[in-house]
Structures are given as C-alpha cells and as structure tokens.
C-alpha positions in Angstrom: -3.9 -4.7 5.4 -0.1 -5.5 4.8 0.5 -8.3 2.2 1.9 -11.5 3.3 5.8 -11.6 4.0 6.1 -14.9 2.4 5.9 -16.0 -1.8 5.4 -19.8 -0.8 1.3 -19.2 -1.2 -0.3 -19.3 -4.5 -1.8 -16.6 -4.2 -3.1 -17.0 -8.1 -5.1 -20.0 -7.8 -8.3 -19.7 -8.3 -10.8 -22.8 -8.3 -12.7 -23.7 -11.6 -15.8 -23.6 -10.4 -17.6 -22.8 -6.4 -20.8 -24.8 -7.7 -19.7 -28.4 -7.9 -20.9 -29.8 -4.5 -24.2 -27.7 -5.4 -24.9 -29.5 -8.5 -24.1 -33.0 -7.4 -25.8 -32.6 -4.0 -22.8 -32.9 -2.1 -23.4 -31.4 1.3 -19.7 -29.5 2.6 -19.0 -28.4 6.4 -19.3 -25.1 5.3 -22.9 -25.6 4.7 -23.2 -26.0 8.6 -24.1 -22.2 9.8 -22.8 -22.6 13.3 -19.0 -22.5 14.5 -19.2 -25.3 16.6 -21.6 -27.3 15.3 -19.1 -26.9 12.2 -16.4 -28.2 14.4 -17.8 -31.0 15.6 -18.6 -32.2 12.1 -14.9 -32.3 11.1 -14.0 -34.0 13.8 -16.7 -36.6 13.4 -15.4 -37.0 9.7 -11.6 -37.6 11.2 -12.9 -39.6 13.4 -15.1 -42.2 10.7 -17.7 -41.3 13.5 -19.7 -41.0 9.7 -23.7 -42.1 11.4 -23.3 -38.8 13.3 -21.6 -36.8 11.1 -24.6 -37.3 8.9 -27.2 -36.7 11.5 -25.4 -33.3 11.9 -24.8 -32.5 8.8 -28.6 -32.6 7.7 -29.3 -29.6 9.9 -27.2 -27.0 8.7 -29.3 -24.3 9.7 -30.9 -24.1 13.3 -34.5 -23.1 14.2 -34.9 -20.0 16.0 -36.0 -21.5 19.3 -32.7 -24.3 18.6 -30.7 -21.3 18.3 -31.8 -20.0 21.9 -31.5 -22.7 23.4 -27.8 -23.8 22.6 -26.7 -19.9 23.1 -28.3 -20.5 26.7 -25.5 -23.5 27.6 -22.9 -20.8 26.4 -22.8 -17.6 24.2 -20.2 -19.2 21.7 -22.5 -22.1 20.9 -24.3 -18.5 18.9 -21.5 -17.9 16.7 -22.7 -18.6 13.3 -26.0 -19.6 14.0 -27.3 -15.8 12.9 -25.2 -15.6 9.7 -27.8 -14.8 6.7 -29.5 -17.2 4.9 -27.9 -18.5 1.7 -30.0 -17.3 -1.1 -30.7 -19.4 -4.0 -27.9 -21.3 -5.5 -25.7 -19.4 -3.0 -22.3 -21.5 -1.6 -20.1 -20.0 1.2 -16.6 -20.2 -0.3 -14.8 -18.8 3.3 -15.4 -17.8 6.4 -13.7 -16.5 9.5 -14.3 -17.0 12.9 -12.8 -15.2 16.0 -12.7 -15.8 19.7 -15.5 -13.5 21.0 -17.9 -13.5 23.3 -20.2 -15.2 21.2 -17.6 -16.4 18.8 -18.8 -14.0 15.4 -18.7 -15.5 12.3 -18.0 -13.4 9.1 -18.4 -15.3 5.2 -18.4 -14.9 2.0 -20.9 -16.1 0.2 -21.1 -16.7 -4.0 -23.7 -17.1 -6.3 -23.6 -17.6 -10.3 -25.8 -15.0 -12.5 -25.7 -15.4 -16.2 -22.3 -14.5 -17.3 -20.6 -13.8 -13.7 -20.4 -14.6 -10.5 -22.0 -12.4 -7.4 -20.4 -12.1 -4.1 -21.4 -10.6 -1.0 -19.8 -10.6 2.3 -21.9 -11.2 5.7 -22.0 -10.9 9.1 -24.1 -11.6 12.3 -25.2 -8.5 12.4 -27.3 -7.5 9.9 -24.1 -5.7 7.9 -23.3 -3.2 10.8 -19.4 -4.3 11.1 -19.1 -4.1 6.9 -17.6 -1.7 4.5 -18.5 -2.3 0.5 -19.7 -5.9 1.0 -20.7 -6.8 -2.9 -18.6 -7.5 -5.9 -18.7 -9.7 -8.9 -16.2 -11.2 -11.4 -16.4 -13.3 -14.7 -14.6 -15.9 -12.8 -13.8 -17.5 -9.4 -11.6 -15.1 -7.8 -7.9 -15.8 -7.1 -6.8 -16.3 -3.5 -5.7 -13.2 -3.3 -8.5 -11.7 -4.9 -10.6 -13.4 -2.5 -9.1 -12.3 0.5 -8.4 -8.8 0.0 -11.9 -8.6 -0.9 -12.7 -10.0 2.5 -10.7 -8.0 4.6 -11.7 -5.3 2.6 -15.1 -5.7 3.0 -14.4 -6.7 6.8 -11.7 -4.8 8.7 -10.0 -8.0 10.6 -6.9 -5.9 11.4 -9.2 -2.6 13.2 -10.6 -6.2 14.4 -7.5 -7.2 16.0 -6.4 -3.7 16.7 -9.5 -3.2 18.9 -8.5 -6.2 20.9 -5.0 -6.0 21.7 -4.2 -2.5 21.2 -3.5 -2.3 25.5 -1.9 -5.9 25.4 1.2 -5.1 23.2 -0.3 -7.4 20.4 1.3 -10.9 21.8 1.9 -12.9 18.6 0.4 -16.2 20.3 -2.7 -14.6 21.7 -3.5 -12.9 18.6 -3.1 -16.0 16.1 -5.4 -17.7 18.7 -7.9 -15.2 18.4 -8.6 -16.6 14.9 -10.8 -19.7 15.8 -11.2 -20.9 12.3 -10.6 -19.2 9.1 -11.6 -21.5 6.5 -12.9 -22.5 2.7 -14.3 -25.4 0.9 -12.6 -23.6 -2.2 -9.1 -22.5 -1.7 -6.9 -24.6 0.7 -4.2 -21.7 1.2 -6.7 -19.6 2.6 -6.7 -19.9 6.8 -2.1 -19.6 6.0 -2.4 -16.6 4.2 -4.8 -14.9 6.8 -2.3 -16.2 9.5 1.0 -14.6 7.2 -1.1 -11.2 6.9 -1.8 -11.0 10.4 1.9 -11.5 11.1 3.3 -8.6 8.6 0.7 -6.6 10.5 2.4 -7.7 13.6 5.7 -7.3 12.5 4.8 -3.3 11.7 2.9 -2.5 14.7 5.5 -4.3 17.2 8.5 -2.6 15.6 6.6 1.1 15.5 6.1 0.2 19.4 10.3 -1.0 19.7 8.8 -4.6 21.4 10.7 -7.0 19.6 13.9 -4.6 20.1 13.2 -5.2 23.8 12.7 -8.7 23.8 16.1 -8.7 21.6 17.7 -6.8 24.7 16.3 -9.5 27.5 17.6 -12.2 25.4 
C-alpha cells in the first residue's frame, strides 16, 4: 500500500501500554462488537445521554438470536456483531469498518504473554479475506507498525480496488466507503488510513490520466 504523502503524522508513537482500561475495569467503545451499536455509544457519550450509554455499553457482545434479530431490521445492523471473540486478556486496539452490505468489520486484537505482546488480526468471516494475520513484538507497536501490519494482514486497497475499479475511483465516494476506522490506542490512526488511501488515489488516478482531465475541464 503506498505510504502516506504527508510527515505531519507521528507515525512513531507508540502507546505505553494496550492493557490499562483492562486492569482498571474501564469498559472502552471498542469493547462494543457491533458497528452501530458502537456508534450509537459515542454519540450517547457526546451527548451526556450517560444512563444509556451505560445500559449499552454492558452488552458488548450480542446473543446469537439478538444478532438475528437486529440483522433482520437491516443487514448493516450485522457488521461487527460476528467478529471473534476476544480471548482472555485480549483488547482490540483498531478496527476498520466499510460501507458494505452488511457493513464488515475487520480488528486487531492484542494480548500480553510473558515477555511480548501477541497480535492477531480478524475478520467476520472466519479468516477467509486474511493474509498472515499473527505477529508479536516486545512492545506496543508504533503507528506505523500497527497499520502496515493491518493492511498487510487485510488488503484494504484490493478492498477498494474491487469496489471502484469501474467507477474511476471518485475520491469522495471512496473516503466514504470507510465508515469508521478507529482505536482506543493511537489517535492518528483513522488520518493516516485516510492519507494512504489518498497516495493510492493519487497513483491509480494519474496511471488512468483523470486528474489531467479534470485539469483540462477546469
């Protein structure tokens, strides 16, 4: 995937720890499996609307039959609700979300051994859209570590490719694509998906001469 086109990211930072809310007990909207049940939560938070946040918030993971039932009102109410279960002491420290049928959700998830730290990336599907989706490091990853080992392990760009391929990649609708890309852990995270998705953009629409065009009408 091309690197970002800007140096205004740090991409160095790395968190001191992805185990604090764990060990205190502090429950994060990442905890919450499904996309739009995640949503909602956020808003409720900027909102003060804090009785129901908390009423949300203590069901981060749906029963099956809850899971049918909300995918019946509409297909993206699914997206998230079939990610794997969080194993242990396991934290999801990003995630990304795009604007599919049923609004998949891919994450990476972290969990502390004896002297490093396992990752592993999931999806919805039981790993069918993944390539190499383990790893493990001594310490929290840097931003950039962290996100080329996500769209390593997940191909966002073939992703992306797939969709709009026939469309001529329109910048707008492609940015929109991405619903939420997200983490509890490194703040920089959703911009520097957004700036890689725009070097890709810059290549693909100069290979195809589109911005030249649009140049021309202008």
């Amino acid at each position: 995937m091309p690197t970002t086109r800007s140096s205004a990211i740090d991409l160095a930072y790395r968190p001191e720890t992805y185990f604090w809310a764990h060990d205190k007990k502090i429950t994060l909207s990442s905890d919450i499996k499904g996309a739009e049940r995640k949503a909602l939560y956020e808003r409720l938070v900027e909102a003060d609307e804090t009785e129901l946040a908390s009423t949300l918030i203590q069901e981060p993971t749906l029963s099956r039959n809850d899971r049918e039932s909300i995918g019946r009102i509409h297909p993206r109410f699914m997206g998230g609700e079939y990610l794997p279960d969080r194993l242990g002491e396991e934290v999801e420290i990003a995630r990304i979300t795009i604007a599919s049928t049923t609004q998949d959700v891919t994450c990476v998830y972290a969990k502390r051994g004896k002297n490093r730290i396992y990752y592993r990336v999931v999806d919805e599907y039981g790993g069918d859209t993944l390539n190499n989706p383990c790893r493990t490091s001594s310490k929290p990853l840097t931003l950039k570590q962290l996100t080329d080992f996500f769209i390593g392990a997940w191909d966002l760009i073939a992703c992306l490719d797939a969709n709009f391929e026939y469309e001529n990649y329109p910048r707008e609708e492609v940015h929109d694509f991405i619903v939420d890309a997200s983490s509890s852990f490194y703040a920089e995270f959703g911009e520097l998906i957004h700036e890689r998705i725009d070097s890709w953009l810059d290549e693909r629409r100069a290979a195809l001469g589109l911005d030249e065009e649009e140049t021309k009408k202008d």
